[in-house]
N, C-alpha and C positions, 0 to 999 in steps of 0.2 A: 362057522364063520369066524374067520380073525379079527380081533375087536378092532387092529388096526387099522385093514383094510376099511371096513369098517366106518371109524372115523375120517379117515385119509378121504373118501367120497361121500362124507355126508349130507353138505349143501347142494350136493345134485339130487343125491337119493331122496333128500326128504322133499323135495318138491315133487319127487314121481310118487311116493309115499302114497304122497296126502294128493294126491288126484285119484290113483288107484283103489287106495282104501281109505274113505272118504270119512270114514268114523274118525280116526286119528285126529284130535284137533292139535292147533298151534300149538297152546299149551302143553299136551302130549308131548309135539316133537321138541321144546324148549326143554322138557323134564330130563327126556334121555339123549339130546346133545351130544349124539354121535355114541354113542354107548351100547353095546349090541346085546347085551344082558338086560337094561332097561329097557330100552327097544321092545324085548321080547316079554317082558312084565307088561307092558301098557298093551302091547300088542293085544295080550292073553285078558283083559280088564277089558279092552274094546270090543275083540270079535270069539272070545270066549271059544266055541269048536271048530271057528275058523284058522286060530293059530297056526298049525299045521301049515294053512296053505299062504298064509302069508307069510310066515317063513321061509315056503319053499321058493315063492315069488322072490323073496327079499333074494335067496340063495342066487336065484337064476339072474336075478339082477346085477350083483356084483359078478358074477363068473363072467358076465356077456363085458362088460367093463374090462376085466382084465383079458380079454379073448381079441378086445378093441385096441388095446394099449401093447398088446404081443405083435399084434398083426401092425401099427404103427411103429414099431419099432423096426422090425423084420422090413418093415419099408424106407424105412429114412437106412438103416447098415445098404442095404441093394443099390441105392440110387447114392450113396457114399462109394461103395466100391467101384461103380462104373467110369 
């Protein structure tokens, strides 16, 4: 994960965060503020041999993001060229 990306989406992520994975509290996501190395420290503190999969969620999380922002793009050049 790029820390930027990352931060760049982190007042969306962490309200999906912290529905999903309900351990995290406020304080948690105030700690690591957008930080994906912190992130993954409290992560690992909360759900211990869950990491792994919240990780992988986090992973899937942002790819669908930027999967959403490719396809918006590819839609506004289309409806520009016509």
């Amino acid at each position: 994960m790029d820390n930027n990306k990352f931060k760049g989406n982190w007042h969306e992520f962490k309200g999906e965060v912290k529905r999903k994975w309900g351990k995290l509290t406020d304080n948690d996501l105030l700690e690591c503020e957008g930080d994906y190395e912190k992130f993954l420290g409290i992560v690992q503190k909360r759900y211990g041999d869950e990491k792994d999969a919240v990780q992988s969620w986090a992973n899937d999380w942002y790819s669908e993001r930027e999967q959403e922002e490719i396809r918006r793009r590819h839609d506004t050049i289309s409806r520009n060229q016509v």
